[in-house]
OpenMM code with the backbone's topology and positions (N, CA, C; nanometers):
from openmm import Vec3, app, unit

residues = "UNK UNK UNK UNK UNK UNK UNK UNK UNK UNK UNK UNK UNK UNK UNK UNK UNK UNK UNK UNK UNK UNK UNK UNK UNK UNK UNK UNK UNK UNK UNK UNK UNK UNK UNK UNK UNK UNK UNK UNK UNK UNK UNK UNK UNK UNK UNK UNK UNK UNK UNK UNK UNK UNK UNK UNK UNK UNK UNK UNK UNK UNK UNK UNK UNK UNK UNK UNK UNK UNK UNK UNK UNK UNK UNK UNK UNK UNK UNK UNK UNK UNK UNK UNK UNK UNK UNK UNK UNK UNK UNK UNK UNK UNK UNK".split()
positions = [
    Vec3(-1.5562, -7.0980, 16.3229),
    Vec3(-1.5947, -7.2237, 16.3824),
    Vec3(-1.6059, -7.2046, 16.5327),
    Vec3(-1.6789, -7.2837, 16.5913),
    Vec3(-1.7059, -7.2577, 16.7241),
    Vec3(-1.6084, -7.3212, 16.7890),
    Vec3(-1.5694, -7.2639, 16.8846),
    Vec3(-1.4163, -7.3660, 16.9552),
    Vec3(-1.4587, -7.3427, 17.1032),
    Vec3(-1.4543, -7.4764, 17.2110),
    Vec3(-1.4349, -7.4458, 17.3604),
    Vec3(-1.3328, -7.4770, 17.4124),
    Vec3(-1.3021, -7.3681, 17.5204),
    Vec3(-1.1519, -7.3249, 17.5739),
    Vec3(-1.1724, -7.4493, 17.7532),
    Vec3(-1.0490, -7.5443, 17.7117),
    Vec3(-1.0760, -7.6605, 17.8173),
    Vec3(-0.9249, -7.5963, 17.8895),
    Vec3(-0.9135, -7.6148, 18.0130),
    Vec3(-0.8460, -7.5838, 18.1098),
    Vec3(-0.8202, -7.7753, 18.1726),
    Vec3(-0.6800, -7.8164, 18.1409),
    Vec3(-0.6761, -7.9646, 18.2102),
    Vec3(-0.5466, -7.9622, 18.2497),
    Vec3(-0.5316, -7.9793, 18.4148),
    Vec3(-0.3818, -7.9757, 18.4438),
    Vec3(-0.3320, -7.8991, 18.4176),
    Vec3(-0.3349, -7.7511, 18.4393),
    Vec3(-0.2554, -7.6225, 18.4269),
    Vec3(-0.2279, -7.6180, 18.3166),
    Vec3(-0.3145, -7.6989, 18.1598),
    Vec3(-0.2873, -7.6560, 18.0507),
    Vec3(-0.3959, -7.6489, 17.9589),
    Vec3(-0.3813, -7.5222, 17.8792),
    Vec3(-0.4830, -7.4613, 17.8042),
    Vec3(-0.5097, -7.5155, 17.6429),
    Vec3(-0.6355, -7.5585, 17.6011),
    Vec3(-0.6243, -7.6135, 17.4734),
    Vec3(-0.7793, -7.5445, 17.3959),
    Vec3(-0.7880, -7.5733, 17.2768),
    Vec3(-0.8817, -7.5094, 17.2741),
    Vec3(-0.9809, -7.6504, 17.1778),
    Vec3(-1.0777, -7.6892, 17.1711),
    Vec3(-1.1481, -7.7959, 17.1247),
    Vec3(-1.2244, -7.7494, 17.0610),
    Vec3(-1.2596, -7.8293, 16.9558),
    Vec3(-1.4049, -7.8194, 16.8509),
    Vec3(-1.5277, -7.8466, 16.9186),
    Vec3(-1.6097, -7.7931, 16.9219),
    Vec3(-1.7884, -7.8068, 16.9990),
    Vec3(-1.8475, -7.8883, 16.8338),
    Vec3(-1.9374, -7.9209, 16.8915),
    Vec3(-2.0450, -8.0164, 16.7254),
    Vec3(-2.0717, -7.9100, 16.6341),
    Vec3(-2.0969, -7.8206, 16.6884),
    Vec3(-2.1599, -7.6762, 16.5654),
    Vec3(-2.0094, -7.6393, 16.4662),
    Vec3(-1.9272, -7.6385, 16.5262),
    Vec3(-1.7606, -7.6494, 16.5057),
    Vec3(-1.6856, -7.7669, 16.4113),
    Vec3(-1.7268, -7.8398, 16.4572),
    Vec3(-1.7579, -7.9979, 16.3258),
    Vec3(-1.8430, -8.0087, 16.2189),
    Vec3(-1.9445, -7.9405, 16.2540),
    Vec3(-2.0329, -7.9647, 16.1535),
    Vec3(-1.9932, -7.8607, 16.0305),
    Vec3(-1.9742, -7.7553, 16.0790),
    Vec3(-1.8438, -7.6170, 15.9716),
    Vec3(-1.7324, -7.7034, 15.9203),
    Vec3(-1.6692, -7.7851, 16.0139),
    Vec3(-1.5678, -7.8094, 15.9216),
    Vec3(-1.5808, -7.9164, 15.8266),
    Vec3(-1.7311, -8.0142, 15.8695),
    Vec3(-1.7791, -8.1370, 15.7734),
    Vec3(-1.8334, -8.0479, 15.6263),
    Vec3(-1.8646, -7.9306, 15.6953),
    Vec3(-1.9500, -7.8512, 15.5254),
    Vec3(-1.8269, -7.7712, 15.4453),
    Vec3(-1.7320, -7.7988, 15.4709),
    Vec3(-1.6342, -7.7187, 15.3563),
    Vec3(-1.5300, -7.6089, 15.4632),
    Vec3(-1.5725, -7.6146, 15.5967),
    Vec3(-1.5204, -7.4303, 15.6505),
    Vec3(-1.6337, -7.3966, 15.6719),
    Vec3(-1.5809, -7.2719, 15.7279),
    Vec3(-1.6607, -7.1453, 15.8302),
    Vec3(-1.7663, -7.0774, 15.6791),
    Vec3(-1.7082, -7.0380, 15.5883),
    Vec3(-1.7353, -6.9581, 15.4798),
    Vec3(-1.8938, -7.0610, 15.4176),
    Vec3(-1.8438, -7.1746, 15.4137),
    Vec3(-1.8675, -7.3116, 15.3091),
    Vec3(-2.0534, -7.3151, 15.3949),
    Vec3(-2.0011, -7.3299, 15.5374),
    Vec3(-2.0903, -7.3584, 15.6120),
    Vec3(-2.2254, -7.2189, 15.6392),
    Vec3(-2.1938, -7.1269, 15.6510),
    Vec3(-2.2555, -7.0011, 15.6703),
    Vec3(-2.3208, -7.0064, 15.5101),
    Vec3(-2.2816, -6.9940, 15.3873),
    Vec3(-2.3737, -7.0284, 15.2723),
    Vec3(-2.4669, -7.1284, 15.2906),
    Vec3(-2.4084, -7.2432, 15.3193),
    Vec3(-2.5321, -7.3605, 15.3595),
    Vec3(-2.6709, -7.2992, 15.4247),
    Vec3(-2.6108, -7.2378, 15.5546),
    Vec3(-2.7321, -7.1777, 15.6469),
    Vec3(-2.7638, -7.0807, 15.5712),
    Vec3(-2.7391, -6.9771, 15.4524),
    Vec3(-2.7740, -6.8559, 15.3852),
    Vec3(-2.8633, -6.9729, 15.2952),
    Vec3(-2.8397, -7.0377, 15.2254),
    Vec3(-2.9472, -7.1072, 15.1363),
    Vec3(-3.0535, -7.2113, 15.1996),
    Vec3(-2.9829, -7.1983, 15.3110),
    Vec3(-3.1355, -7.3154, 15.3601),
    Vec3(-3.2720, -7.1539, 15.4031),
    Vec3(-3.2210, -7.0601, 15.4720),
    Vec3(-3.3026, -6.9870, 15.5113),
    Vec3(-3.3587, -6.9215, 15.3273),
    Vec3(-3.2870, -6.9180, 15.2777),
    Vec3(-3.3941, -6.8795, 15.1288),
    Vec3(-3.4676, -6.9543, 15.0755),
    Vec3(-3.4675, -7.0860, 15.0746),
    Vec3(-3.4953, -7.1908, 15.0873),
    Vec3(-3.6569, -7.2080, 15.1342),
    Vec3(-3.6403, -7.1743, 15.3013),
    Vec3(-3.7522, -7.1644, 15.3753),
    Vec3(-3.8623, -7.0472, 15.3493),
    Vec3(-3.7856, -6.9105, 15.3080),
    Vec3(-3.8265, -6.8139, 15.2513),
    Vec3(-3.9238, -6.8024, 15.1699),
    Vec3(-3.8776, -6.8971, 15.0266),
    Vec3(-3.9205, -6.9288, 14.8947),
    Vec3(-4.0516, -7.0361, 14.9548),
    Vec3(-4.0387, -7.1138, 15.0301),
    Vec3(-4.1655, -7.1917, 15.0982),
    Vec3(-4.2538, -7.1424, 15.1496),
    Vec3(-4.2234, -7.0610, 15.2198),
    Vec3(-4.2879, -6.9537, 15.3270),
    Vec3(-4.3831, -6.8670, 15.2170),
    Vec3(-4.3220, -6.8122, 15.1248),
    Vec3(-4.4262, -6.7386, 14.9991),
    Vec3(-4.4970, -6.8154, 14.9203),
    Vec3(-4.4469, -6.9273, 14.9110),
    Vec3(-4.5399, -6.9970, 14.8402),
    Vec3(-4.6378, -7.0542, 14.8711),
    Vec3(-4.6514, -7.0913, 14.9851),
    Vec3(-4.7582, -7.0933, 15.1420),
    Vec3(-4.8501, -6.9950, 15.0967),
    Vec3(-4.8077, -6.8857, 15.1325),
    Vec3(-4.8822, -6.7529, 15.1736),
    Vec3(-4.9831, -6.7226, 15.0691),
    Vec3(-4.8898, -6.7241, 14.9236),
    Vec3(-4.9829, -6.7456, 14.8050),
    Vec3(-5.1010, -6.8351, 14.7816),
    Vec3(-5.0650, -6.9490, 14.8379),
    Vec3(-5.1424, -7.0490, 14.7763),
    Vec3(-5.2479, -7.0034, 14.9090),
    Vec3(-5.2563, -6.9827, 15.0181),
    Vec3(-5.3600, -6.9958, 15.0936),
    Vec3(-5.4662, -6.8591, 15.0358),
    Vec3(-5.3713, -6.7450, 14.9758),
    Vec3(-5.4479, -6.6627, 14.9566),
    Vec3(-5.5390, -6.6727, 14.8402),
    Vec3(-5.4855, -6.8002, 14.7577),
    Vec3(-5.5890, -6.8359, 14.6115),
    Vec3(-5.6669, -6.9616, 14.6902),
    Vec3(-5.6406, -7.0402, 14.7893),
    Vec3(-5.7455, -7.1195, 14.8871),
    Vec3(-5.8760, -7.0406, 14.9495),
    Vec3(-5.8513, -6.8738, 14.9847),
    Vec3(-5.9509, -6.7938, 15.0134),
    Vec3(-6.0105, -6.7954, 14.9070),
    Vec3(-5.9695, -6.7437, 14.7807),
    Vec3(-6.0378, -6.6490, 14.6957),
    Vec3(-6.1498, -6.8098, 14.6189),
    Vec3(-6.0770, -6.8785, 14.6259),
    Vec3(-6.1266, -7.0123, 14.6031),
    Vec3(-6.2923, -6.9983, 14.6317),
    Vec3(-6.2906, -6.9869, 14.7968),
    Vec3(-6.3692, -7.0887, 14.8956),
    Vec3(-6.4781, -6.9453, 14.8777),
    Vec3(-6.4462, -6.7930, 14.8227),
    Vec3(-6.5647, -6.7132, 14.8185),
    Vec3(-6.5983, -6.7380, 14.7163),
    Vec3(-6.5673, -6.7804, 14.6142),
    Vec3(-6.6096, -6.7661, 14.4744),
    Vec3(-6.7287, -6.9414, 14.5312),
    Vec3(-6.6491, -7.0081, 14.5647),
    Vec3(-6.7653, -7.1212, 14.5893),
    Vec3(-6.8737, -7.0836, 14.6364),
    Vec3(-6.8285, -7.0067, 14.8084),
    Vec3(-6.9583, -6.9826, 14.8637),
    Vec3(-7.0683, -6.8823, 14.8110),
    Vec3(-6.9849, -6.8014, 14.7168),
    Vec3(-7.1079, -6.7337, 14.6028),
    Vec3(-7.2317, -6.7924, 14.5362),
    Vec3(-7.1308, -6.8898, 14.4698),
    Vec3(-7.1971, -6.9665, 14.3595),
    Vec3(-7.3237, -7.1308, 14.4082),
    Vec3(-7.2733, -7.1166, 14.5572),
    Vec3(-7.3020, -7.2894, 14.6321),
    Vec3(-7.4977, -7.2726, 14.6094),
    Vec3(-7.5331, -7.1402, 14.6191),
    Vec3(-7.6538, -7.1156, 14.6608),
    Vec3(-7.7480, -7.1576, 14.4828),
    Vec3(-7.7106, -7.1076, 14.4044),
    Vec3(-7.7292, -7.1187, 14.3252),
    Vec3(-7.7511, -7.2700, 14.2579),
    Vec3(-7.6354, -7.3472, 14.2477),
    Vec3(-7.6372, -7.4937, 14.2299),
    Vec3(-7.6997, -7.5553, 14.2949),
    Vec3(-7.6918, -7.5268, 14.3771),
    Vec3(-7.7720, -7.6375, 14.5216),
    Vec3(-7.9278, -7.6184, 14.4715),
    Vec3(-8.0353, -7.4888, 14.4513),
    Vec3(-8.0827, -7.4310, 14.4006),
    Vec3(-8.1804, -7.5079, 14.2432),
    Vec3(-8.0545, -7.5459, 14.1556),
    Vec3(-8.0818, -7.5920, 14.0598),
    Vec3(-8.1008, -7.7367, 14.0684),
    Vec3(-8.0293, -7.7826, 14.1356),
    Vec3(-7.9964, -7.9398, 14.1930),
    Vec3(-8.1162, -7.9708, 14.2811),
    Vec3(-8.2078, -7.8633, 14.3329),
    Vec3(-8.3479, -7.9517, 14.3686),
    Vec3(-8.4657, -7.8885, 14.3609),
    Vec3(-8.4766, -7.8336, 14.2680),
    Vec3(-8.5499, -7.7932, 14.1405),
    Vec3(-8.5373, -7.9147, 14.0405),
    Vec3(-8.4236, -7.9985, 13.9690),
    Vec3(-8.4160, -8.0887, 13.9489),
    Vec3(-8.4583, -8.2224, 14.0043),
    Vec3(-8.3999, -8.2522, 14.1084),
    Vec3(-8.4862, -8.3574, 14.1928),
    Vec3(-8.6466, -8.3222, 14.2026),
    Vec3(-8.7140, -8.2114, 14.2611),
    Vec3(-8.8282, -8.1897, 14.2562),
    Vec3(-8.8853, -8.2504, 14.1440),
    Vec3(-8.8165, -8.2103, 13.9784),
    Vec3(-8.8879, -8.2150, 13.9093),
    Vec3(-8.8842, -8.4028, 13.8798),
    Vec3(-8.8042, -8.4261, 13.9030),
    Vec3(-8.7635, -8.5886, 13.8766),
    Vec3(-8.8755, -8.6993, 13.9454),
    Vec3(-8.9118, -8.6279, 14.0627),
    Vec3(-8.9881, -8.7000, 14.1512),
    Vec3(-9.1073, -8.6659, 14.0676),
    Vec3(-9.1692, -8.5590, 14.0537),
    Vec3(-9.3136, -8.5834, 14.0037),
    Vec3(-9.3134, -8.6001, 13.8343),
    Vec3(-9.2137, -8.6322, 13.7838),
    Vec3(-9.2245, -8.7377, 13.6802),
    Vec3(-9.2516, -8.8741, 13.6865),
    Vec3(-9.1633, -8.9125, 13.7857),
    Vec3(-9.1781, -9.0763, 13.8226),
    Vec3(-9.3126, -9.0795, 13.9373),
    Vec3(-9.3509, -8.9870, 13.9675),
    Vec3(-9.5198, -8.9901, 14.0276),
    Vec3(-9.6214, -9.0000, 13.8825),
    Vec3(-9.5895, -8.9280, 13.8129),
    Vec3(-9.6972, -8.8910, 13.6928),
    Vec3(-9.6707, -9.0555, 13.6221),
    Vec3(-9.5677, -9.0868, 13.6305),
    Vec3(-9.5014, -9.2242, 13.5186),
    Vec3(-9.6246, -9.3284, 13.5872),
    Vec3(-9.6265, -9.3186, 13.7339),
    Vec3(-9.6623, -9.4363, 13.8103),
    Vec3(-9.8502, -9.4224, 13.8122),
    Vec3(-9.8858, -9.3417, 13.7858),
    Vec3(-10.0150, -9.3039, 13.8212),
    Vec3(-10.0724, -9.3476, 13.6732),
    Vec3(-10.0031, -9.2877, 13.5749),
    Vec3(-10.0630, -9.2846, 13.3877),
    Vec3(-10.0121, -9.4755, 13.3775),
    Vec3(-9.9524, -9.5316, 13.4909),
    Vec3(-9.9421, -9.7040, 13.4499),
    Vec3(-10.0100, -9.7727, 13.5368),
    Vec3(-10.0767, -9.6869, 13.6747),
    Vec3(-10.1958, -9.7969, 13.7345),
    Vec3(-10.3312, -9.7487, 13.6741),
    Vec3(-10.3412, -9.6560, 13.5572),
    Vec3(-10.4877, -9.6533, 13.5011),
    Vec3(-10.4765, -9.7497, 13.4171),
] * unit.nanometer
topology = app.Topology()
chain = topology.addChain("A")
for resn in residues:
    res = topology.addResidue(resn, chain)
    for name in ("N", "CA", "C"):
        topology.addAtom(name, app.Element.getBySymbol(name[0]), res)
């Protein structure tokens, strides 16, 4: 635990600091140092799971930009063809 050494009136004592409280609010010195051992695995286990997921967010965004050319592609080839149906529709109903 963290302790500060106070000097008052030619007498020596030694006091708890907050980091020092907060050890002894978590169980002890022992109690408290696990806490901080599982929060940092904790962050660890986040930290990889981050890392992962951004690296299937890449693999994601090439496989899209592969494929974008293609759809887009088909999607107005479609419209094209849509429009000169409803041209042909409109022309074969003002004869």
């Amino acid at each position: 635990m963290k302790l500060e050494y106070v000097i008052e009136n030619e007498q020596s004592y030694l006091e708890l600091t907050d980091k020092g409280r907060n050890a002894k609010k978590a169980g002890g010195h022992f109690s408290y140092l696990q806490q901080l051992a599982s929060k940092a695995a904790i962050e660890s286990e986040r930290q990889k799971l981050n890392d992962e997921k951004l690296r299937l967010d890449l693999k994601n965004s090439k496989r899209i930009f592969k494929t974008y050319w293609w759809t887009f592609t088909f999607a107005l080839i479609s419209f094209i063809y849509v429009l000169i149906q409803i041209v042909l529709k409109l022309v074969e109903a003002l004869k």
